[in-house]
KEDO-525486 format. One record per residue: x, y, z of N, C-alpha, C in turn; residue in three letters. Coordinates in pm, whole numbers, padded with zeros to 5 digits, always signed. Atoms other than C-alpha are relative to their C-alpha. Layout:
BEGIN
XYZXYZXYZala...
REM end
This chain:
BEGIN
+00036+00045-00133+10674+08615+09044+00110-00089+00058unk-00097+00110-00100+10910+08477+09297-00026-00026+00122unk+00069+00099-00094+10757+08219+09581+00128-00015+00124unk-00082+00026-00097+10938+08210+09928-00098-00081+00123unk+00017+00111-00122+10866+07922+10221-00005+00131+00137unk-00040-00096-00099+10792+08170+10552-00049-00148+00102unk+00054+00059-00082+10762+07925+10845+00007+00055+00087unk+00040-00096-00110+10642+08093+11155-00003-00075+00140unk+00007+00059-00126+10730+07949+11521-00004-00135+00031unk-00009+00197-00029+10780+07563+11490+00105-00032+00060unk-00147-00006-00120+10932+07581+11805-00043-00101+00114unk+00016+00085-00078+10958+07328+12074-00073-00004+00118unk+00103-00015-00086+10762+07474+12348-00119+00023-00044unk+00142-00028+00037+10441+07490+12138-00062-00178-00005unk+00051+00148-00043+10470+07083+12201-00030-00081+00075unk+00083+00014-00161+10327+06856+12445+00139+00012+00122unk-00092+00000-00110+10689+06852+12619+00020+00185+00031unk-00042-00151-00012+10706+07268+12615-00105+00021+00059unk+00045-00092-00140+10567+07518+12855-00121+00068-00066unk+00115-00063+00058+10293+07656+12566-00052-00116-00073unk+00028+00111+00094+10170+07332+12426-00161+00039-00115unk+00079+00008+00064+09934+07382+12091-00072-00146-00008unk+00082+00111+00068+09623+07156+11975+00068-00035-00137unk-00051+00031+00120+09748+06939+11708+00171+00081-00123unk-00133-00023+00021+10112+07067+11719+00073-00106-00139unk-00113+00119+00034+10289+06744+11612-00070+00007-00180unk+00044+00012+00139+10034+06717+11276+00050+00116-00094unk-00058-00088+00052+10084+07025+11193+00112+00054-00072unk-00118+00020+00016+10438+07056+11187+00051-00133-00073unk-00063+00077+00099+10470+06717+10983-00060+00072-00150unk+00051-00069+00113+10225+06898+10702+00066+00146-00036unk-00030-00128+00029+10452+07244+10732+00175-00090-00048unk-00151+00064+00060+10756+06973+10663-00049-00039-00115unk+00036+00018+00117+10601+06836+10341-00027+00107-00097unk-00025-00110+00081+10559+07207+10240+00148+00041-00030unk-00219-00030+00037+10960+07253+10310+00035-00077-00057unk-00076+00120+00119+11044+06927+10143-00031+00069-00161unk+00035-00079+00143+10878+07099+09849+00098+00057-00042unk-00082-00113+00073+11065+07405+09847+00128-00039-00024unk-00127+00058-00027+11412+07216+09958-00031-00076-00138unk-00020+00083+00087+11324+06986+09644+00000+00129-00173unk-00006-00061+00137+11260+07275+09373+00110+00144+00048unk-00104-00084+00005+11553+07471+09523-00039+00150+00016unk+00108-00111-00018+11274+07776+09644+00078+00046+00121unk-00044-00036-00119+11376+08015+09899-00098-00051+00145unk+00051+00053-00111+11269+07931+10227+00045+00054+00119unk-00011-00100-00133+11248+08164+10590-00035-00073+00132unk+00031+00021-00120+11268+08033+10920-00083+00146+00068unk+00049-00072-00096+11099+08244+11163+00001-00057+00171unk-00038+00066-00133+11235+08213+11570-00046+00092+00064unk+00059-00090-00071+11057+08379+11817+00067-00035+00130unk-00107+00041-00097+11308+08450+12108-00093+00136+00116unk+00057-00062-00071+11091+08592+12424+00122+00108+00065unk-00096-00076-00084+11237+08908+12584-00054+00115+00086unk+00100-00105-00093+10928+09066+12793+00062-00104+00137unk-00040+00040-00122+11022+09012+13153-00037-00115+00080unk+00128+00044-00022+10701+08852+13198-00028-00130-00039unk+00032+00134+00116+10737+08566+12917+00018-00124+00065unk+00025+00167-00048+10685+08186+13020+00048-00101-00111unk-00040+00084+00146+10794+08038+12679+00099+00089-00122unk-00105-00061+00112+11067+08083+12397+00084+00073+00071unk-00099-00112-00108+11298+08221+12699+00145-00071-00132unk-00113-00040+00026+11636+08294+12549+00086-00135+00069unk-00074+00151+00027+11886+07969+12508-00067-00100+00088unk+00088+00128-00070+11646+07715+12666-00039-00099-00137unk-00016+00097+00121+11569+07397+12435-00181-00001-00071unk+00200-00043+00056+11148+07527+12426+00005+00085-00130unk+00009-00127+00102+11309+07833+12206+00040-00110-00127unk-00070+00097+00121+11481+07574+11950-00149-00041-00121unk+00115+00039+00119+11293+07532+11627+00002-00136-00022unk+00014+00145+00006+11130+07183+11622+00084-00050-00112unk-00045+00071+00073+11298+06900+11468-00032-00021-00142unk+00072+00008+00150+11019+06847+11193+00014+00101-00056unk+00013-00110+00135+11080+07167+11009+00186+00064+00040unk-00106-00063-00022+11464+07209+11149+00055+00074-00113unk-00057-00066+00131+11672+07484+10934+00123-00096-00063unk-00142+00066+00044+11942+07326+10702+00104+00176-00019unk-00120-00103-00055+12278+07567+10728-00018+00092-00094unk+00005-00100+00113+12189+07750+10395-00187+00080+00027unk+00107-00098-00067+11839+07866+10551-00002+00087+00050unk+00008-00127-00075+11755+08188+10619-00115-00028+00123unk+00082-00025-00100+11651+08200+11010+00004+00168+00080unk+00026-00178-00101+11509+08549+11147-00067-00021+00127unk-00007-00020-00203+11500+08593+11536-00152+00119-00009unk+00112-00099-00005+11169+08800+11608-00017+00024+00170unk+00053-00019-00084+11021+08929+11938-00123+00062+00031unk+00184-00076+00020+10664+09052+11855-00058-00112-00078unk+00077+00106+00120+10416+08822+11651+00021+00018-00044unk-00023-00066+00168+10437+09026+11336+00122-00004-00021unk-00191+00042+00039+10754+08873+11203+00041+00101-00087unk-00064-00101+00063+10806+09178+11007+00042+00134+00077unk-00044-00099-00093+10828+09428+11335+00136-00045+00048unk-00124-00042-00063+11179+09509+11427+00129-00106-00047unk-00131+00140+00015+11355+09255+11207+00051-00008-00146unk-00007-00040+00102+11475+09256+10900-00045-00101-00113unk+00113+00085+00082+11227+09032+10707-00005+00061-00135unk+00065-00118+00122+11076+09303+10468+00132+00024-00061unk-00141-00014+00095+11477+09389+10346+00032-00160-00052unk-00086+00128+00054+11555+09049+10318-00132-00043-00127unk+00079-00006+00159+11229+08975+10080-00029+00073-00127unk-00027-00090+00090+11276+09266+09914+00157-00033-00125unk-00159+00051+00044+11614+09199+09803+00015-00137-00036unk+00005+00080+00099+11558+08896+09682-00085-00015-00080unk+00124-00046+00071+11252+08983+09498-00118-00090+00034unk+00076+00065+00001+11032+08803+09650-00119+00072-00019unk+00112-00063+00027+10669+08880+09539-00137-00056+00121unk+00093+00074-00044+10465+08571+09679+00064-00071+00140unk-00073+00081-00101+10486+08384+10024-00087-00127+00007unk+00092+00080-00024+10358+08084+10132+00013-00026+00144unk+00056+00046-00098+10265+08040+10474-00044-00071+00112unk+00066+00110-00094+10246+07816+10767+00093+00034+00166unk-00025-00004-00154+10332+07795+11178-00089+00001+00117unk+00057-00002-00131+10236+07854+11493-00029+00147+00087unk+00131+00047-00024+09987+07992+11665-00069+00074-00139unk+00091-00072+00096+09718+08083+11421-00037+00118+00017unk+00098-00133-00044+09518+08341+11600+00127+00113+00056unk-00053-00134-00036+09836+08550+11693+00146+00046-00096unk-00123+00033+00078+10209+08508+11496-00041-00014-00137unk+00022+00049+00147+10040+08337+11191-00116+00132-00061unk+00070-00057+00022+09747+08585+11162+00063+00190+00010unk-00049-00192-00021+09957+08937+11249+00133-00043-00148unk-00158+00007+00093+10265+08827+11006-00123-00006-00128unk+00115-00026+00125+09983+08740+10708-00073+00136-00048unk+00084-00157-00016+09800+09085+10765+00095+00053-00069unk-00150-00097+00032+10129+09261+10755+00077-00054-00113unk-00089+00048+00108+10294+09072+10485-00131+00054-00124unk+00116-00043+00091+09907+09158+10275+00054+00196-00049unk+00059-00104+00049+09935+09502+10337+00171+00084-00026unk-00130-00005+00053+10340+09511+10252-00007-00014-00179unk+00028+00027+00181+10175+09414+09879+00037-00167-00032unk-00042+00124+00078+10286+09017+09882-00156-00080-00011unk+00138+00113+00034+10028+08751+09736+00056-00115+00116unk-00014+00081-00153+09996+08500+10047-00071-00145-00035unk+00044+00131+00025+09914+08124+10009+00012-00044+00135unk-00007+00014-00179+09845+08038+10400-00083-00146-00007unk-00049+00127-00034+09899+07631+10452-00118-00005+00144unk+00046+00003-00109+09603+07617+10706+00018-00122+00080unk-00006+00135-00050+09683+07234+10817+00098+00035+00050unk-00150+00008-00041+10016+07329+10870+00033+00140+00091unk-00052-00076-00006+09961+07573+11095-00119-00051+00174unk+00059+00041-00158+09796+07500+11536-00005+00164+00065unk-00050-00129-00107+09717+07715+11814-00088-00047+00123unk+00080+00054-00125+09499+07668+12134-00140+00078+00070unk+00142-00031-00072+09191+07685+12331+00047+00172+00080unk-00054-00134-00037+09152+08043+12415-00142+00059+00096unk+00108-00065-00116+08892+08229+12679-00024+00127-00004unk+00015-00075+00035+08737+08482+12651-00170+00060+00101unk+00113-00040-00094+08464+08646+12968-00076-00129+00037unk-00002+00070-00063+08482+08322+13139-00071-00120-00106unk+00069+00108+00093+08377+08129+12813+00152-00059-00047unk-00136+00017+00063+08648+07887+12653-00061-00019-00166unk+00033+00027+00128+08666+07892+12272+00127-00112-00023unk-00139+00151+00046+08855+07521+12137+00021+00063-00051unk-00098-00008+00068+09124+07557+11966-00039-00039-00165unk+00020+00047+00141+08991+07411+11632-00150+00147-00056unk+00062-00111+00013+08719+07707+11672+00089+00098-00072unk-00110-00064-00001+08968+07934+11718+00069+00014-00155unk-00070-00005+00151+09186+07828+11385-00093-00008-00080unk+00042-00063+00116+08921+07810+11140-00098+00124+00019unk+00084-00095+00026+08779+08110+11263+00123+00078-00092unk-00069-00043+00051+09108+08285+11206+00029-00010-00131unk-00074+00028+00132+09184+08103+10877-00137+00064-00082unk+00115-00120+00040+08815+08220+10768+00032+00126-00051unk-00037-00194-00021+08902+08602+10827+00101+00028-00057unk-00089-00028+00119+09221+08572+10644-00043-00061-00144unk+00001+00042+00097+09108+08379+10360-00097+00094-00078unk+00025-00133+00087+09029+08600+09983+00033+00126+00013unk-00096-00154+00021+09150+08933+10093+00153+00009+00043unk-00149-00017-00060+09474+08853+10315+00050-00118-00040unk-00055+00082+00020+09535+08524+10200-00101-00077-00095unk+00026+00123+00056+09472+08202+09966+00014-00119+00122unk-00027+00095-00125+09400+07932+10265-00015-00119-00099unk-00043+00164+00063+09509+07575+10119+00025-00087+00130unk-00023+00126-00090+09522+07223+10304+00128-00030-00098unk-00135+00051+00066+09865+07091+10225-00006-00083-00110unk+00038+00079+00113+09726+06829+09992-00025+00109-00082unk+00038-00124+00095+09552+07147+09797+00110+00021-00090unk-00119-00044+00053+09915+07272+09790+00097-00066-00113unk-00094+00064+00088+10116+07014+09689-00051-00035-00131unk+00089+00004+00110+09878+06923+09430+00009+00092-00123unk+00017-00132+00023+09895+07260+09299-00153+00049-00042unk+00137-00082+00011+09520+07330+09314+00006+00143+00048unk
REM end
């Protein structure tokens, strides 16, 4: 078994100064840095994930603006692998799946932004690619969402999602859990 860090969208417009601001961004992102201090401390691979908008349409993560920039709390160091995406499912159109392959990775672990769309399509797809998934639910936000003029919060929202992945698509852990190694 070989364990790789995937962080998923800890990007600057998902904060209160950006144009898509998540519930409980800022926490989040310090609990998906205490998972990278981990890996950065036992020398574990570790995957950025940058989501660079390029529908015509997009309002956030526009192409060289300082919203697309991966937050400070989980910034890459120069020997990090960062992959550029443009779909949620960080494994469509990018070369993710070669690059974990090739280094053998078996297992991932899990965390970013938003839950219900990026964090929940990349988990699926990384399940049914064959990896074992450890999904960092603290370390991972998203937002109030609507749905036939009803709003569902945002804290709905993520543990419904983390629910629905957790036992078949994933192992859901609180960062304490993690570090712990429960």
């Amino acid at each position: 078994m070989k364990t790789a860090l995937l962080i998923i969208d800890i990007q600057n417009d998902y904060f209160d100064e950006g144009t898509m601001s998540l519930v409980g961004s800022v926490e989040a992102s310090r609990n998906a840095r205490l998972v990278l201090e981990k890996f950065r401390e036992e020398s574990l691979p570790i995957v950025h994930i940058q989501h660079i908008a390029t529908r015509p349409t997009a309002t956030f993560f526009l192409p060289d603006t300082p919203g697309a920039e991966i937050h400070e709390n989980v910034r890459p160091l120069k020997n990090e692998k960062v992959i550029v995406k443009h779909f949620p499912n960080s494994f469509r159109e990018t070369e993710l799946l070669d690059y974990l392959k090739r280094n053998d990775i078996t297992d991932l672990v899990i965390c970013g932004m938003m839950t219900h769309m990026c964090v929940d399509s990349t988990t699926r797809a990384a399940k049914d690619f064959g990896f074992n998934i450890t999904l960092i639910g603290d370390a991972c936000a998203t937002r109030d969402q609507e749905i036939n003029g009803q709003v569902v919060k945002a804290d709905e929202v993520h543990n419904s999602f983390l629910a629905a992945l957790n036992y078949f698509y994933a192992t859901v852990k609180t960062t304490s859990q993690f570090l712990e190694g429960q």
